[in-house]
N, C-alpha and C positions, 0 to 999 in steps of 0.2 A: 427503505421503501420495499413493499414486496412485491415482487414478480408477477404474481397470480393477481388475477380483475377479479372485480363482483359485479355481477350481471344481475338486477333487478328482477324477481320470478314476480310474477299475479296472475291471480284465475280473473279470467272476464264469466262475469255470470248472469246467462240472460233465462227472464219466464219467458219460455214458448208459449205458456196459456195469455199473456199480456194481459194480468191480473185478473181472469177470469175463475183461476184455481183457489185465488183465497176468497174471490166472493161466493163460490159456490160448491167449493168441498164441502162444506159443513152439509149442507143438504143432501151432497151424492153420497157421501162416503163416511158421512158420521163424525170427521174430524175435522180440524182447518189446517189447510194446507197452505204456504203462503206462495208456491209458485212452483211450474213445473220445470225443472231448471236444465237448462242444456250450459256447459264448460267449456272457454278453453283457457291454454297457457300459453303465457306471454312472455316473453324473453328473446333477447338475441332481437329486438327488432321486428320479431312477427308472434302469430296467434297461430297456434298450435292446439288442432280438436282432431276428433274421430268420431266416424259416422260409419253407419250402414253400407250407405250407397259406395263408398270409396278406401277406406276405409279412414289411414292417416294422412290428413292435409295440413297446410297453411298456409297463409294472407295477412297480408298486412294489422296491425291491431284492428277489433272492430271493420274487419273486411267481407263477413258472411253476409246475406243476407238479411242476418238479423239485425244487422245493422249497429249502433250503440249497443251496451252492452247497460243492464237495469242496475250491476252493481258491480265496483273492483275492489278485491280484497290482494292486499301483499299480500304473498305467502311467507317470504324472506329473499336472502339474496344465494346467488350463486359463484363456485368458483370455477364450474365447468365449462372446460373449453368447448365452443360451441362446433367444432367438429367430432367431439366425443358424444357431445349428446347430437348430434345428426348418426353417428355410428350406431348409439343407444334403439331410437327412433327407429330407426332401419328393422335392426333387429326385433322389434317390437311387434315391426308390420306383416314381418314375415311368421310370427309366435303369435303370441298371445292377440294384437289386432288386426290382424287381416279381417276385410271387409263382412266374411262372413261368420264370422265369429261374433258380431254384433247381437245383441240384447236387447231389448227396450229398458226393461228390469234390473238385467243382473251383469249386465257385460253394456256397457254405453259408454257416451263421453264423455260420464263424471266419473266411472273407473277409467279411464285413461288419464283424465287430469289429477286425479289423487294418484296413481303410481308414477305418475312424471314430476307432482311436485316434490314425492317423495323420495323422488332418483336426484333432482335436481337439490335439494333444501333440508331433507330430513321430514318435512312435516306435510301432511296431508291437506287436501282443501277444506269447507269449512262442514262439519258432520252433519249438520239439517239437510246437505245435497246427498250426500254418500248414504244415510239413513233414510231416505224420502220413500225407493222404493217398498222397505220393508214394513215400510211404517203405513202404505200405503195396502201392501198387501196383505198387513195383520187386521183390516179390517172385512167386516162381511160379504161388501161391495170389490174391495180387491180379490177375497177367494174364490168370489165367482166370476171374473172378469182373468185372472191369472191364467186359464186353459185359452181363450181366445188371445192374447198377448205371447203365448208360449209359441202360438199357431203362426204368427205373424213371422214373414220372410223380407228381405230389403235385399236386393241386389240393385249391381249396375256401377254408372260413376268413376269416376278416376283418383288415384291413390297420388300422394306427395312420393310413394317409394311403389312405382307398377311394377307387377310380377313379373318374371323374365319374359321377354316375346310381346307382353302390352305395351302401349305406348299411352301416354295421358292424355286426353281429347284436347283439343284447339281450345281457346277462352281464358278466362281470367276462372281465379277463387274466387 
């Protein structure tokens, strides 16, 4: 028998547009889009995203406000012990996603969950989410719409890992 567990990974993947992007990309933006997707990763018991306002959190599966999640895909399994990837995590919060480092476009929660499923599994989430933005901005409606997205700022929120001296505010994920 061996020593080491396998820990179940999946992206929960929900459209923020709630199906309003694939009835109506084709008109805005020339192409069809089927959803505007927000990520997170599931393992170890919780959902694991990143946002703007806080940066890296988590809650129970399906604990955001978004409520259910429109579709779950396995990623694969894992053998990581899950205080290695809480080390991971940490470290993450403080590089590459602290809260202001956030994107709409180019730096969001579906780059946090394709570099976590790929720390966790080898393999990334599924490429229509990872591809969305540029697919989005290859078009004439995205080049002009890309200087006002670049303009956008999000602050505020509380982080699963607060900066030295923060504390997390009171309330649930």
């Amino acid at each position: 028998m061996s020593s080491s567990e396998n820990y179940p990974v999946k992206v929960y993947i929900y459209d923020l547009s709630k199906g309003l992007a694939r009835s109506l990309s084709q008109g805005f933006i020339g192409r069809q889009i089927d959803g505007v997707w927000h990520t997170g990763i599931v393992v170890y018991g919780q959902e694991f995203y990143y946002g703007g306002t806080s940066g890296i959190e988590s809650c129970p599966p399906a604990g955001t406000i978004l409520g259910q999640p429109d579709q779950i895909v396995e990623v694969g399994q894992t053998e990581i012990p899950q205080d290695l990837f809480m080390e991971f995590l940490h470290e993450l919060s403080l590089s590459t996603f602290r809260p202001e480092r956030y994107h709409l476009l180019d730096h969001n929660c579906n780059t946090f969950s394709n570099e976590v499923a790929q720390f966790l599994t080898g393999k990334g989430i599924p490429s229509h989410i990872t591809n969305l933005p540029q697919d989005v901005l290859s078009t004439p409606f995205g080049s002009m719409i890309r200087p006002f997205v670049d303009a956008m700022h999000v602050q505020g929120g509380h982080s699963l890992f607060p900066a030295p001296g923060n504390t997390p505010r009171g309330g649930s994920h």
